[in-house]
N, C-alpha and C positions, 0 to 999 in steps of 0.2 A: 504494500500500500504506500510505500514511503515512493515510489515512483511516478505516483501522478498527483497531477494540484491539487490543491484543493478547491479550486473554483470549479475543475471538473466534478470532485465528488458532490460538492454543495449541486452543484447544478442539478446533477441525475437525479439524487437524494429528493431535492425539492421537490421534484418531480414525479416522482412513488409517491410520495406523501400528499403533494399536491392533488394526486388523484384521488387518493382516497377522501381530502379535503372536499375536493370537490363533486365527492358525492351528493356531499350534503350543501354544498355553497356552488354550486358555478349552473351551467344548464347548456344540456347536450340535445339541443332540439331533437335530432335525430330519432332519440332512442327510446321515448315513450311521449307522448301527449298528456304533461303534465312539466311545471316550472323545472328548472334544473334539471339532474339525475332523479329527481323525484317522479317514481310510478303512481300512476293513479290507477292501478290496473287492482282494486281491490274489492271493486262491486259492477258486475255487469246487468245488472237492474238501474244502477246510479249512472252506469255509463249510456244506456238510453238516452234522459234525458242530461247530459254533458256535466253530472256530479253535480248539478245547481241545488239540489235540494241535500246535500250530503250529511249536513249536522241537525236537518229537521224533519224529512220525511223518512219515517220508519217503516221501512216494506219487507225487510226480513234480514239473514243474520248478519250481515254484510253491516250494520251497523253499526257491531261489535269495533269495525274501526272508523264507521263514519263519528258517530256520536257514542260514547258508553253506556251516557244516560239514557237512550230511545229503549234499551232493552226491555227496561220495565215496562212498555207500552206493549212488546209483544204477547199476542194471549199463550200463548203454548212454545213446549220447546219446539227447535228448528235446525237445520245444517245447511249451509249453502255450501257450495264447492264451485269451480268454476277457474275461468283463464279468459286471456286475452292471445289471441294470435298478430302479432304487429310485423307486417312488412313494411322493412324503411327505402326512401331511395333519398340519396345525397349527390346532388349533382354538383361538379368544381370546374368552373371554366377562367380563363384568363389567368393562369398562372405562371407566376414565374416566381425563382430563385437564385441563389449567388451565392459565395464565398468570397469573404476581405479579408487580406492576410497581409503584412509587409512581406512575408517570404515569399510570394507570389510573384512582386517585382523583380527578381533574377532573371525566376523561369521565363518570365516575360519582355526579358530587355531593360526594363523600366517603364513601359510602356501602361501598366494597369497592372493594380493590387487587387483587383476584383475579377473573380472569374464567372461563369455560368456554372448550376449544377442542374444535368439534363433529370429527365426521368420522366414517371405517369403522371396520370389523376385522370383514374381510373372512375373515383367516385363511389356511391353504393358499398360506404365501408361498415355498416351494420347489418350482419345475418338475420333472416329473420328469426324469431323467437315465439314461444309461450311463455309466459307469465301467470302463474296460478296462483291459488288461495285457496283457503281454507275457513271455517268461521262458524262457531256453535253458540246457541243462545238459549238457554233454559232459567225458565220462571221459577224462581222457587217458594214463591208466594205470588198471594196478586202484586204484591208491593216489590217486591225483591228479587233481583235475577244476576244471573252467574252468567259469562261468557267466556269463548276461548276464539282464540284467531293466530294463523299462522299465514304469514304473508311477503311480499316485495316491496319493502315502502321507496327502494334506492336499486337505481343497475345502469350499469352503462357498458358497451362492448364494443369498441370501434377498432377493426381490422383493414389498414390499407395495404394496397399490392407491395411488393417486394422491392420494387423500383420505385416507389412513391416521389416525387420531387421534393415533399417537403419531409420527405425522414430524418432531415439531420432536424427538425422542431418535434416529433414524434409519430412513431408508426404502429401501435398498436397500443389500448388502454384497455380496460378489464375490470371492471368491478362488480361486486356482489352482495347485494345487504341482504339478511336473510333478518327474520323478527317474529317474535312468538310472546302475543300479548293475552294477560289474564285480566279480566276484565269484573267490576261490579255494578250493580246499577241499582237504586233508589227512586222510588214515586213517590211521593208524599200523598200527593189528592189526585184528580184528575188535572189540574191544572201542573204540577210542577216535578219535574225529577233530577236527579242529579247522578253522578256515574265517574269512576275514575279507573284506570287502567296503569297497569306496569308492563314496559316493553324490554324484554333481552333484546339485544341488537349484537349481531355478528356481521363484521366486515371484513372483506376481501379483497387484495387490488392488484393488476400487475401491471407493468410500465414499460414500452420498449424505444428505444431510438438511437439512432444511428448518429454520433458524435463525431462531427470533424475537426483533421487534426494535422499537422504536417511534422513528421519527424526527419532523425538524418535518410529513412528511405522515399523519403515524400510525401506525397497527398494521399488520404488516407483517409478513411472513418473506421469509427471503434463502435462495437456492439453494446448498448449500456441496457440493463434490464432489471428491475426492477420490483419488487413483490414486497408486501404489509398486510396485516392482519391484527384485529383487536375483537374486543367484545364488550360491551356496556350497554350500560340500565337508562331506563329513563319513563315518563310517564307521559301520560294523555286524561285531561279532566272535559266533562263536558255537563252541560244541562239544557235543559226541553223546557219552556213555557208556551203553554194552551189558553191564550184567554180566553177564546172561544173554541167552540170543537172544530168550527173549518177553518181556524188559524194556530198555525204551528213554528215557533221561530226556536231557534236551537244554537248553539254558541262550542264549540268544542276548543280547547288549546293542548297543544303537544307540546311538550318540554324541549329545550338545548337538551342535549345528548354530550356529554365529554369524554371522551379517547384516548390515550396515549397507542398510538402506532409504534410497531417493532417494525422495521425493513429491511430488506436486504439487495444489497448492490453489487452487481456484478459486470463488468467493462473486460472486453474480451475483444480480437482482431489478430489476424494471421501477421502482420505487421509489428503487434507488442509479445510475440509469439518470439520472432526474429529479432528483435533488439534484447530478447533474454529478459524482458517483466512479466510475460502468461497473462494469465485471468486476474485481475482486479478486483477486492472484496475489499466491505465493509461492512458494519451494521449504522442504521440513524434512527433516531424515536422524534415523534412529533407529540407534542399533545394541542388537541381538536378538540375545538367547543363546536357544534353543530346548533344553527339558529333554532330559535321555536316558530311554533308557527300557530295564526289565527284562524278558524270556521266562524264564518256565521252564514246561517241561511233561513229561509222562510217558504212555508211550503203553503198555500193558500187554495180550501175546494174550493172552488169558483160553482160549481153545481155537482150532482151525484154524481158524473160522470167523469168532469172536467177539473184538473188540479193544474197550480202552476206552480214554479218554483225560482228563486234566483237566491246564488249564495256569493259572497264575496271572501277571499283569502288575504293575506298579511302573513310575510313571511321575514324576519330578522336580519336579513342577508348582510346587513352592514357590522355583525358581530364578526365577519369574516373580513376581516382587514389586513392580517398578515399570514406568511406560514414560516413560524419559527423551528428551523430543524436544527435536530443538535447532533452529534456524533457522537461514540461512544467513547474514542479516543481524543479527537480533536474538539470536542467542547462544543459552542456554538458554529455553524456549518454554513446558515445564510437565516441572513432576517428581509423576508420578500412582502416587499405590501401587496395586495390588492385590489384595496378601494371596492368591494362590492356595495351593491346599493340596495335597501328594501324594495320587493316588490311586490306588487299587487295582481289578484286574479280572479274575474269574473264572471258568470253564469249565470242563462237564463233558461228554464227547460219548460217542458210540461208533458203530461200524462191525460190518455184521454182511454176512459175504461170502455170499450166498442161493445162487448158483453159480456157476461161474466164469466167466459174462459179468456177473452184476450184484452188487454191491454198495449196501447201505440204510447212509442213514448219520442221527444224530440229536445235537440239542447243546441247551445252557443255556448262556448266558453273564447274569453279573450287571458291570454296569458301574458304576462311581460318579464322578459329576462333579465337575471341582476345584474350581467355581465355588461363589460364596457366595452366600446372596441380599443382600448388601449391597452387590453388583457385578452384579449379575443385569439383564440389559439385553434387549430386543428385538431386538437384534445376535446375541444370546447367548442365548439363553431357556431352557434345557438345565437339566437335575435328572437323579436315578439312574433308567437307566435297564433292561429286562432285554430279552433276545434270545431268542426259540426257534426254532430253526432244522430242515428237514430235506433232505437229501439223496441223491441215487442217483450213482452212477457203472456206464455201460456198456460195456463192451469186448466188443465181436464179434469184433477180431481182436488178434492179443497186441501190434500195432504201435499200435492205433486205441485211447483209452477218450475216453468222452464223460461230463461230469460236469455236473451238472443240482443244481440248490438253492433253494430257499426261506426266508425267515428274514422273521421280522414281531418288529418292536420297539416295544417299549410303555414310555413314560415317565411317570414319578410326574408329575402334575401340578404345576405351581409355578404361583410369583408373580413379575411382575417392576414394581417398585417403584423408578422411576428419576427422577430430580430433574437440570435442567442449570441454569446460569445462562449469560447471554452479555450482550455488551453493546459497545455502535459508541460510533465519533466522530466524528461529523460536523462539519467548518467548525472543526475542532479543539477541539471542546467534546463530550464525552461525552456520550451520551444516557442515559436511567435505563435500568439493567438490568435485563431480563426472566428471571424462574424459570419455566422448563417442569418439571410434571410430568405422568407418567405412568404409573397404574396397571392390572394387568390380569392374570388367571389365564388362562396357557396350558396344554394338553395335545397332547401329540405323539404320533406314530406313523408306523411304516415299513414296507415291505412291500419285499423284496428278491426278485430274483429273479435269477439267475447261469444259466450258460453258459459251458462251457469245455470246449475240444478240444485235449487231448495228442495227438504225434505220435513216436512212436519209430523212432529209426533203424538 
């Protein structure tokens, strides 16, 4: 390890870490139809009409993580199970990238310290996926209910081609939140209830990119990759007021979440193979405050038939202002600001019961990213984006509903406009530091498609 900088390690490091950061803080349009890394993929009856009534209309177990408190409104126990199918397409045009070096100017005469780096952008760097859930609600009184939910509140998976142009900024991210929340709920009367929940959180992350570099055998890049993992608590409280029986408003808040990440680093090239340094290893720990976040919605029967819904979100983003990474040897490693910014996100849905096996459901959501474009990264490539969604639910028998959804998401197209420096030591003598940049206009979009089967007992 004593053979490369440490501006390389900081860099990589940040960078694992960062990912896992920005699970919780950044927003990868791509990868689900919901702000950030955050899935919304945890009720496909809610995904109907576009999650507008998520903290105040109780339609079955899926509540468990809209609102705690709805349980006790349920008459009977219940299970929902259920997925979303999400095919992403990411389109990249107008790209271009470089390398600035002074060791450039030899090879070149003197002529330019800046060179081209050729390659793809290919685009379409998310497979598609399932996203499931889980989710049981049983009464234990009239007043008092027990729930359990196992779910996705966080994932992100971006894989570009081998030849990527922008891999010396990163070519591959990976993330996994896994979460298993117990849940209680309280009515007081008909008009009032209350509910809190406790979430285990397990996180996951890997990081790959291509690091350039010029040593005494030249132009180069080094393999840098990356991996972290932690697990922590945190909570969700929520409550339901009825002032009347066709109006329902509901308020839910999810806790900061705090982490310490364990990572590991590894930087490897047939190049530091040959100058006799190998693989590159380290460990770095982060610790991560993940923001809380606001529900409020209102679900209103307009007539027997006819409900409508709209809810609005508030999420902390601005508790994410740096990522302090440390090393286990080297101490502090890099202090990176961010600048994220609170953002907000809105819905408007409604449910219209056609008869009493089916239900039409339809929504709008407007989402806005906290991200800036002066942090705007190919990890990240996310701008405001909007949802329309439709859905049905069938119940042929009063114990059976089957709930079926569609939702396609379309984002404002961006820029992302990203600059690295790095720089080795070789034989204990630095070599000239290389500037990657990389320029490019993406455009995103999603096509959901959900699946879910309540079962009453």
């Amino acid at each position: 390890m004593n053979n490369i900088n440490k501006s390389v390690i900081a860099n990589h490091r940040t960078k694992t870490l960062a990912l896992t950061a920005g699970v919780a803080a950044a927003a990868l349009a791509a990868q689900a139809p919901a702000g950030g890394f955050q899935l919304n993929e945890q009720s496909v009856s809610g995904q109907g009409y576009g999650h507008a009534g998520r903290s105040s209309n109780v339609h079955d177990a899926t509540i468990v993580f809209g609102n705690p408190a709805g349980m006790s409104f349920l008459d009977r126990a219940q299970v929902s199970v259920g997925g979303t199918y999400l095919d992403i397409n990411n389109d990249i045009s107008n790209a271009r990238a470089s390398q600035t070096s002074p060791a450039f100017l030899p090879a070149t005469g003197g002529a330019t310290d800046t060179l081209p780096v050729a390659g793809s952008n290919d685009g379409d760097i998310v497979d598609a996926r399932v996203i499931p859930f889980v989710f049981y609600a049983h009464p234990v009184t009239d007043r008092l209910a027990f729930g359990f939910g196992v779910y996705a509140p966080f994932g992100s998976e971006t894989d570009y081609e081998d030849g990527f142009q922008g891999r010396n900024q990163g070519n591959y991210t990976k993330v996994e939140v896994k979460t298993a929340q117990p849940t209680v709920s309280y009515r007081f009367n008909d008009q009032w209830s209350v509910g809190a929940g406790v979430t285990y959180n397990r996180v996951e992350g890997e990081l790959h990119r291509q690091v350039p570099a010029v040593t005494p055998l030249g132009r180069t890049e080094v393999d840098s990759r990356v991996d972290g993992d932690d697990e922590a608590w945190g909570y969700n409280l929520g409550v339901i007021y009825r002032p009347v029986a066709e109006t329902t408003l509901g308020l839910t808040y999810r806790s900061r979440v705090d982490y310490e990440l364990e990572g590991d680093f590894t930087a490897s090239s047939p190049a530091l193979d040959q100058l006799g340094i190998g693989t590159v290893t380290d460990d770095a720990s982060l610790d991560l405050t993940t923001p809380e976040t606001v529900n409020f919605s209102i679900t209103q029967q307009m007539s027997e038939k006819l409900k409508l819904m709209f809810g609005a979100s508030w999420t902390r983003w601005s508790r994410f202002e740096k990522i302090l990474v440390e090393g286990e040897t080297r101490g502090e490693i890099t202090n990176e600001r961010q600048s994220y910014a609170n953002a907000w996100a809105f819905a408007v849905g409604g449910e219209y019961q056609l008869n009493p096996e089916w239900a039409l459901r339809a929504g709008l959501s407007l989402d806005n990213t906290p991200t800036s474009d002066a942090h705007r990264s190919v990890r990240i490539p996310s701008d405001d984006r909007r949802i329309f969604s439709l859905g049905a639910g069938w119940t042929p028998v009063d114990d059976v509903t089957v709930d079926l959804a569609y939702s396609y998401l379309t984002e404002r197209g961006t820029e992302v406009s990203q600059t690295k420096t790095d720089g080795f030591t070789v034989a204990g003598r630095p070599t000239p530091p290389v500037t990657s940049r990389y320029n490019a206009d993406y455009k995103n979009e999603a096509h959901g498609f959900g699946a879910q089967l309540t079962y009453r007992f």
